[in-house]
PDB file as gemmi writes it, atoms N, CA and C in Angstrom:
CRYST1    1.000    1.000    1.000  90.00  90.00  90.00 P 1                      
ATOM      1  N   UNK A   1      61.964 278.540 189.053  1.00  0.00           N  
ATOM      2  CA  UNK A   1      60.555 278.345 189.313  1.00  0.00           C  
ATOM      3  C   UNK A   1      60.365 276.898 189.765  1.00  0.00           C  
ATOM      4  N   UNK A   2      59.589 276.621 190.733  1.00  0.00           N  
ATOM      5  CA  UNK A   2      59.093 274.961 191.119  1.00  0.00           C  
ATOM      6  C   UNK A   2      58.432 274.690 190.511  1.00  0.00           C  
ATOM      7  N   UNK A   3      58.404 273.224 190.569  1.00  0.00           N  
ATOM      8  CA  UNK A   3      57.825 272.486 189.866  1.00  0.00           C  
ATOM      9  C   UNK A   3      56.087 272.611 190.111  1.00  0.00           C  
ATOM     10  N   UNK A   4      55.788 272.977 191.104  1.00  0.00           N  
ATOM     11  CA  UNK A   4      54.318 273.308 191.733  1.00  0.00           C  
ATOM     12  C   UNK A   4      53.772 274.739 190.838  1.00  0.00           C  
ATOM     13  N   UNK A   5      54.608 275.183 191.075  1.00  0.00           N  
ATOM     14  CA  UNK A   5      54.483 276.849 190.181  1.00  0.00           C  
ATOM     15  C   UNK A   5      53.928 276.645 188.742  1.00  0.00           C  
ATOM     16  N   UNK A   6      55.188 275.867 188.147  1.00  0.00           N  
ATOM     17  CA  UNK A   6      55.274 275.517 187.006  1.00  0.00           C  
ATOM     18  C   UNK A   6      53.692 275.010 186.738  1.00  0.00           C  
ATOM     19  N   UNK A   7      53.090 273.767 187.227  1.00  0.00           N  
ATOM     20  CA  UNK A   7      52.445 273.095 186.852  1.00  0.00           C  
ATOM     21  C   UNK A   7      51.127 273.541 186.787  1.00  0.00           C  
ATOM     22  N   UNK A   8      50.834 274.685 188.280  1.00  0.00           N  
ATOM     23  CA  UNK A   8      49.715 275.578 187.781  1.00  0.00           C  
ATOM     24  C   UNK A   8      49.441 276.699 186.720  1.00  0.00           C  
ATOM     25  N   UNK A   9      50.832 277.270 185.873  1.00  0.00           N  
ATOM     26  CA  UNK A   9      50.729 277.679 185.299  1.00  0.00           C  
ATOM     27  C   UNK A   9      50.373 277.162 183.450  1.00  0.00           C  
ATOM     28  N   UNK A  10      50.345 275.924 184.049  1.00  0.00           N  
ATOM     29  CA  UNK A  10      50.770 275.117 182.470  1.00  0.00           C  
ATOM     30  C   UNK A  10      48.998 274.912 182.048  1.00  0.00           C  
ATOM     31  N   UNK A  11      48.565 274.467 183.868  1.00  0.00           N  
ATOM     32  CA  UNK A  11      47.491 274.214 183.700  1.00  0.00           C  
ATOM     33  C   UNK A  11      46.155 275.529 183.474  1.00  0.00           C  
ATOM     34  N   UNK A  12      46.457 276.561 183.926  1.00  0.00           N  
ATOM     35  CA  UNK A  12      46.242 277.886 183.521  1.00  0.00           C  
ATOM     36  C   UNK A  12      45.764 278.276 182.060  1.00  0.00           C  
ATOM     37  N   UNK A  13      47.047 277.960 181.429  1.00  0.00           N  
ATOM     38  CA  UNK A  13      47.247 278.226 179.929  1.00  0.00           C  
ATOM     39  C   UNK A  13      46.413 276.945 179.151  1.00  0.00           C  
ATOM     40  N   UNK A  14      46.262 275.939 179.982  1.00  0.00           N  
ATOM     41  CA  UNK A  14      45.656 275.135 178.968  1.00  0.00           C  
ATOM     42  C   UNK A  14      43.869 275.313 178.731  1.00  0.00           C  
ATOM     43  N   UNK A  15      43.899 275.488 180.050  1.00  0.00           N  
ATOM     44  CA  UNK A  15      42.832 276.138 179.969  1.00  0.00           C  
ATOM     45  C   UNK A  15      42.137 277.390 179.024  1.00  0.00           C  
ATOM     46  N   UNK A  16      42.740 278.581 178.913  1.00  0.00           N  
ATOM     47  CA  UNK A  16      43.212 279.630 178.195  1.00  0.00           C  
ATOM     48  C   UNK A  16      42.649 278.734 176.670  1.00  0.00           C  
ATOM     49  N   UNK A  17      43.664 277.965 176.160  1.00  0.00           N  
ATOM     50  CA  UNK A  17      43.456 277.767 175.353  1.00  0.00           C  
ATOM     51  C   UNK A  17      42.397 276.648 174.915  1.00  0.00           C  
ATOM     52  N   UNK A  18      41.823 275.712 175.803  1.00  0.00           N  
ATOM     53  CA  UNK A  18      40.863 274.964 175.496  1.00  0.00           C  
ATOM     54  C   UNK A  18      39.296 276.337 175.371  1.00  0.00           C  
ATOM     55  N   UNK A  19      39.208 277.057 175.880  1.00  0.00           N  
ATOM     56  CA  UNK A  19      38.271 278.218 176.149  1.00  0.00           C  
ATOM     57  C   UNK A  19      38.300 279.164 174.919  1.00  0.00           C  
ATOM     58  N   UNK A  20      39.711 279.461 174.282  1.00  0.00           N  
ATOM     59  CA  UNK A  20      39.464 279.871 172.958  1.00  0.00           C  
ATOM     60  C   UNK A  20      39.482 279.332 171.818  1.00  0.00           C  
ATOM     61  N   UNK A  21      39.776 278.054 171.620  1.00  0.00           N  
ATOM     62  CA  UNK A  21      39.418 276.883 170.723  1.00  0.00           C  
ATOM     63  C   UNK A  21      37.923 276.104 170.684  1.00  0.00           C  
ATOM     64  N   UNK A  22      36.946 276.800 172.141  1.00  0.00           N  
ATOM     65  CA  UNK A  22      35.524 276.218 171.856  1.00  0.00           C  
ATOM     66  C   UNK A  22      35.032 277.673 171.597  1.00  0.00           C  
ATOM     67  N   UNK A  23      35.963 278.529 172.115  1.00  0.00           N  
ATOM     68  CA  UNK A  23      35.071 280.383 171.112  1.00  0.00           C  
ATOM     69  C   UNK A  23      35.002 280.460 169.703  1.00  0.00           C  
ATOM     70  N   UNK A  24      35.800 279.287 169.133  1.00  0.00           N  
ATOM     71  CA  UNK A  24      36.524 279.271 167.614  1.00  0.00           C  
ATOM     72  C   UNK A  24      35.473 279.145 166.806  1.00  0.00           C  
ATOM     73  N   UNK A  25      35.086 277.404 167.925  1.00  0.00           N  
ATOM     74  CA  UNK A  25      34.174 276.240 167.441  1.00  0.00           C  
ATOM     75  C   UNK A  25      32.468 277.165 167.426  1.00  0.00           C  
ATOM     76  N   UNK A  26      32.131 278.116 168.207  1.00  0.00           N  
ATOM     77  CA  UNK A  26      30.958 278.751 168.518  1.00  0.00           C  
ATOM     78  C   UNK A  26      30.721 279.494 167.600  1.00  0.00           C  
ATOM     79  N   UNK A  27      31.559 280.130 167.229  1.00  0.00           N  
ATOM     80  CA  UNK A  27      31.845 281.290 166.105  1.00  0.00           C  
ATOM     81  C   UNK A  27      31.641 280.983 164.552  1.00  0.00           C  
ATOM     82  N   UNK A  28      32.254 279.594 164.617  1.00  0.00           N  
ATOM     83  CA  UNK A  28      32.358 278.779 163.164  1.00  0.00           C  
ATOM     84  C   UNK A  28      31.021 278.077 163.049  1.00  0.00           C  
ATOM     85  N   UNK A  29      30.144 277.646 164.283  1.00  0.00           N  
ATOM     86  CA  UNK A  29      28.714 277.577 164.191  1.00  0.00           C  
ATOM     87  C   UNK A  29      27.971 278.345 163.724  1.00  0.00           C  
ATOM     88  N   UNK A  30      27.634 279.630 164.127  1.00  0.00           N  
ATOM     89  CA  UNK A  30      26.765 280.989 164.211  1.00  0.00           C  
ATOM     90  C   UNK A  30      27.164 281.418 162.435  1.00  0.00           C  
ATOM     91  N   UNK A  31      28.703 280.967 162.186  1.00  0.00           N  
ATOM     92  CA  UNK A  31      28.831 281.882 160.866  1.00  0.00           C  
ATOM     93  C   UNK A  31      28.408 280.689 160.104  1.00  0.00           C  
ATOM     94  N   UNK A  32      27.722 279.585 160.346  1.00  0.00           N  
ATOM     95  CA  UNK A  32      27.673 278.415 159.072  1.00  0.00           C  
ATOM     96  C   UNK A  32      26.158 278.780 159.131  1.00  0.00           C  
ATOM     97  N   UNK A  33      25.646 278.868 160.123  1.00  0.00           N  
ATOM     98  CA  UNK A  33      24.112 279.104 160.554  1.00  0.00           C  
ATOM     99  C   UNK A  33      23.885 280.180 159.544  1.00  0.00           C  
ATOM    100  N   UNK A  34      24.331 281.298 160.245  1.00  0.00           N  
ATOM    101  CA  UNK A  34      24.109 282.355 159.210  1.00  0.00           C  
ATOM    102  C   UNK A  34      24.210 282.055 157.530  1.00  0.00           C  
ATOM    103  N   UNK A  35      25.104 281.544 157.011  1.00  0.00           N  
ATOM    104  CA  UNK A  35      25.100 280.847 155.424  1.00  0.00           C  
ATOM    105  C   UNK A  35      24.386 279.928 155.345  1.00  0.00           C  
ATOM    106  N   UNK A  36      23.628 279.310 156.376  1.00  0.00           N  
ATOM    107  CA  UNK A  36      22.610 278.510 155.848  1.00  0.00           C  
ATOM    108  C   UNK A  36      21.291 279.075 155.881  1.00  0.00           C  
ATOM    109  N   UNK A  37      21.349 280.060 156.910  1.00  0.00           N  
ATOM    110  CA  UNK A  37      19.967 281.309 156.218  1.00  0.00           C  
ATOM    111  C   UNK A  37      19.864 281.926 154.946  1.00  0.00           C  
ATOM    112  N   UNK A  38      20.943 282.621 154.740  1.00  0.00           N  
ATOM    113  CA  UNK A  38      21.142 283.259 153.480  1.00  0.00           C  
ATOM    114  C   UNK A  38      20.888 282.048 152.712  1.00  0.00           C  
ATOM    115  N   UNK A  39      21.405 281.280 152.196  1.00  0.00           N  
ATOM    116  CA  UNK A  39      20.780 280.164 151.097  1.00  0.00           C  
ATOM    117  C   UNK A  39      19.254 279.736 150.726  1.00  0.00           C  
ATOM    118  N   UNK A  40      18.392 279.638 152.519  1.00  0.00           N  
ATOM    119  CA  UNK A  40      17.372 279.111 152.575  1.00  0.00           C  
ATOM    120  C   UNK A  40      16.965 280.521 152.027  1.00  0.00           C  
ATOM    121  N   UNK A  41      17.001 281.282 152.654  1.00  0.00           N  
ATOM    122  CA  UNK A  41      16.145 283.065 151.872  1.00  0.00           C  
ATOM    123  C   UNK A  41      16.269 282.755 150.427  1.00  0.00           C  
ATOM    124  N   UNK A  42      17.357 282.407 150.243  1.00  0.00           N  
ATOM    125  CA  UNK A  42      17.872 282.857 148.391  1.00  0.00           C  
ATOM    126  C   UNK A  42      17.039 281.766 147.646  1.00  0.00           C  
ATOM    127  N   UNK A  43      17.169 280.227 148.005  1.00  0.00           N  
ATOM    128  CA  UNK A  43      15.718 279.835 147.723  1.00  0.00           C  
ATOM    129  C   UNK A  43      14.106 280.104 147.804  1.00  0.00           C  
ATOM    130  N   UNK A  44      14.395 280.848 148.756  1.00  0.00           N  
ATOM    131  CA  UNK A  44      12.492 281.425 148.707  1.00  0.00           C  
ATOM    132  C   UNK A  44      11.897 280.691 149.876  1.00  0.00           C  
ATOM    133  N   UNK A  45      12.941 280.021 150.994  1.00  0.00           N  
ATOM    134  CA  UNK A  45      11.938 279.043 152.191  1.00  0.00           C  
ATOM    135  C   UNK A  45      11.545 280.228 153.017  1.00  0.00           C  
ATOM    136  N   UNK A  46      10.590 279.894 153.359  1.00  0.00           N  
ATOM    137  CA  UNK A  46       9.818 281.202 154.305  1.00  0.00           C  
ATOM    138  C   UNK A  46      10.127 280.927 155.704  1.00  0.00           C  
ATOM    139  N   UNK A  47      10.432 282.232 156.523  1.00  0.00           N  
ATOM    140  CA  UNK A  47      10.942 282.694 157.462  1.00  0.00           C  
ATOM    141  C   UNK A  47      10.590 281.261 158.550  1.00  0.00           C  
ATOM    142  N   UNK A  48       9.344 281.263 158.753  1.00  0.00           N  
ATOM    143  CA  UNK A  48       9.058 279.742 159.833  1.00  0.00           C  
ATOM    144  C   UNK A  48       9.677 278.439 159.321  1.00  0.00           C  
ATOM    145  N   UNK A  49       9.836 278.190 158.465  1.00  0.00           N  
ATOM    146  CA  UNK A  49      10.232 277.096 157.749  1.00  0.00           C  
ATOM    147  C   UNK A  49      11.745 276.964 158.427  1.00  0.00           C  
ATOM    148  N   UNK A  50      12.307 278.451 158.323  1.00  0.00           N  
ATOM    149  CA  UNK A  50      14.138 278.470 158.722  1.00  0.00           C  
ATOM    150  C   UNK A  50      13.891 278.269 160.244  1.00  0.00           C  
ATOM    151  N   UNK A  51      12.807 278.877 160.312  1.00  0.00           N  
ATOM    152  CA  UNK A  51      13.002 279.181 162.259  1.00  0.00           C  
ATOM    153  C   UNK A  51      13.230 277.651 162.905  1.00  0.00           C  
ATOM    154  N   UNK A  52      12.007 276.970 162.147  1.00  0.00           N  
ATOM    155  CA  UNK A  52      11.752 275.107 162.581  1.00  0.00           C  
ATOM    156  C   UNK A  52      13.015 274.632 162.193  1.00  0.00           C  
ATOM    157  N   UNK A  53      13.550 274.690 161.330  1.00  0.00           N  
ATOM    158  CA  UNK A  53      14.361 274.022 160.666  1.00  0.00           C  
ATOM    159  C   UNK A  53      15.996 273.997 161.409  1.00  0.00           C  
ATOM    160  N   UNK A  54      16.414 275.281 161.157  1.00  0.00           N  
ATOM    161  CA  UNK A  54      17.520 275.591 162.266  1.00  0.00           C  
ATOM    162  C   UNK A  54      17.795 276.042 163.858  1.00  0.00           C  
ATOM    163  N   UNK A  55      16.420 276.077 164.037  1.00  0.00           N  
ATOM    164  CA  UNK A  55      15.643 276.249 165.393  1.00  0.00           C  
ATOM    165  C   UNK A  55      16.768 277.862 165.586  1.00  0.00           C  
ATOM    166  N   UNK A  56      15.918 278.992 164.764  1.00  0.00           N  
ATOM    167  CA  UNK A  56      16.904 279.956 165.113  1.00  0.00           C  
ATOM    168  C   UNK A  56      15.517 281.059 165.461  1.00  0.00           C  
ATOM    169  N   UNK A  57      15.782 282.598 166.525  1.00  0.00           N  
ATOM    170  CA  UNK A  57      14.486 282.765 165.881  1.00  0.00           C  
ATOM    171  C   UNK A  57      14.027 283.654 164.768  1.00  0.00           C  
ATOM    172  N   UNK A  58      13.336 285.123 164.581  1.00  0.00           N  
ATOM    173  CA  UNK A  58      12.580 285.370 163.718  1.00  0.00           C  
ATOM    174  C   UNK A  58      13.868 286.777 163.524  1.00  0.00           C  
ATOM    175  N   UNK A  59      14.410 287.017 164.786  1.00  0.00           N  
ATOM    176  CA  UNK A  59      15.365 288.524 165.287  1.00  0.00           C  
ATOM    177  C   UNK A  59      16.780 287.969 164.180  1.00  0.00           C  
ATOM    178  N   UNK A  60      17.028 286.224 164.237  1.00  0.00           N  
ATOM    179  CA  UNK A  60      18.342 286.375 163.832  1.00  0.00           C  
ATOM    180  C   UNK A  60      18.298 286.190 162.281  1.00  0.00           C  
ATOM    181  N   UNK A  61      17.240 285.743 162.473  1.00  0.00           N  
ATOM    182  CA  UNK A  61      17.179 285.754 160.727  1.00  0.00           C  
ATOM    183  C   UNK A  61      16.933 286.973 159.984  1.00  0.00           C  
ATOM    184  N   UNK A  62      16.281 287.965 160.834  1.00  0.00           N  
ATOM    185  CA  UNK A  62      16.523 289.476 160.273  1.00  0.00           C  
ATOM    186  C   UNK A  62      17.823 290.051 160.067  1.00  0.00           C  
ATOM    187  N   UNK A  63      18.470 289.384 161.376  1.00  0.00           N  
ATOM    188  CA  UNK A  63      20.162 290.223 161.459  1.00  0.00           C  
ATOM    189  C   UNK A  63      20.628 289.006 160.627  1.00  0.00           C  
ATOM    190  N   UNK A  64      21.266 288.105 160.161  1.00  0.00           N  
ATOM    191  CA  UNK A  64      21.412 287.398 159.085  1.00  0.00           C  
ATOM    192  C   UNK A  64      21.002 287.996 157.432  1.00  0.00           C  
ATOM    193  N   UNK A  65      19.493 288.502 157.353  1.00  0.00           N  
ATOM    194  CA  UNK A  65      19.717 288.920 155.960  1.00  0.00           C  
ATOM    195  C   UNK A  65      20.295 290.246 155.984  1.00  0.00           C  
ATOM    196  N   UNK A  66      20.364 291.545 157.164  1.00  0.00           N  
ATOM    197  CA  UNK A  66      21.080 292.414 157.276  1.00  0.00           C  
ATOM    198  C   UNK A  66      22.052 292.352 156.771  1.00  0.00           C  
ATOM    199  N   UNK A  67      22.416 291.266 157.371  1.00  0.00           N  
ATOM    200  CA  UNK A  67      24.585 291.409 156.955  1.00  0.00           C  
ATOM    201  C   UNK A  67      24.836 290.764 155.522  1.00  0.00           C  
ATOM    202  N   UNK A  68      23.779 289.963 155.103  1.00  0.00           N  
ATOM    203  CA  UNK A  68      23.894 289.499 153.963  1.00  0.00           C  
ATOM    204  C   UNK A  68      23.366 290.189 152.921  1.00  0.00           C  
ATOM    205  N   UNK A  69      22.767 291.265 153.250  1.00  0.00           N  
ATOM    206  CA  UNK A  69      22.729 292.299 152.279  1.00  0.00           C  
ATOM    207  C   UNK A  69      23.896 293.368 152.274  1.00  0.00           C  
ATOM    208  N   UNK A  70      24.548 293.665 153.254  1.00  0.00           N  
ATOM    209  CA  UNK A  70      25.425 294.134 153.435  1.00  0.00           C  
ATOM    210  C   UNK A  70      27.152 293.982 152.928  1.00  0.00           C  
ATOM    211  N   UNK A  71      26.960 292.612 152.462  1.00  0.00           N  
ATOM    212  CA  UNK A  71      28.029 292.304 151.941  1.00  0.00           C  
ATOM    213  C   UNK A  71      28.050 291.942 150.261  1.00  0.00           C  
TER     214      UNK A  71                                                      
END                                                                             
C-alpha cells in the first residue's frame, strides 16, 4: 500500500473515531440531564423551574420521568 493510500485511510479512521467519541460525549450529556431531572422532580421543583433551569423543554421532562419511573 502507498504511502498516499495509507495516509487517507489513517485520516478516515480518525475521523471515525473523533465522531464517536463526541456521540459518547452527547450521550453522557442527555443521560446526566436526564438524572438531573429525576432529582429536581424527586425534590418537588416544578416542571418550569427545570425547564429555566436546564433549558430543557416540557416533552423531555415527561420522557425523563417516563423512564425514571420505569426503572
Amino acid at each position: 500500500m502507498n504511502a498516499k493510500l495509507q495516509n487517507l485511510m489513517m485520516k478516515a479512521e480518525n475521523k471515525g473515531i473523533e465522531k464517536g467519541i463526541e456521540k459518547g460525549r452527547e450521550e453522557g450529556r442527555e443521560e446526566e440531564k436526564t438524572n438531573m431531572i429525576f432529582h429536581m422532580l424527586k425534590e418537588k421543583f416544578d416542571v418550569k423551574t427545570i425547564m429555566r433551569t436546564l433549558n430543557v423543554s416540557e416533552e423531555t421532562i415527561k420522557k425523563s420521568k417516563r423512564q425514571c419511573n420505569e426503572n
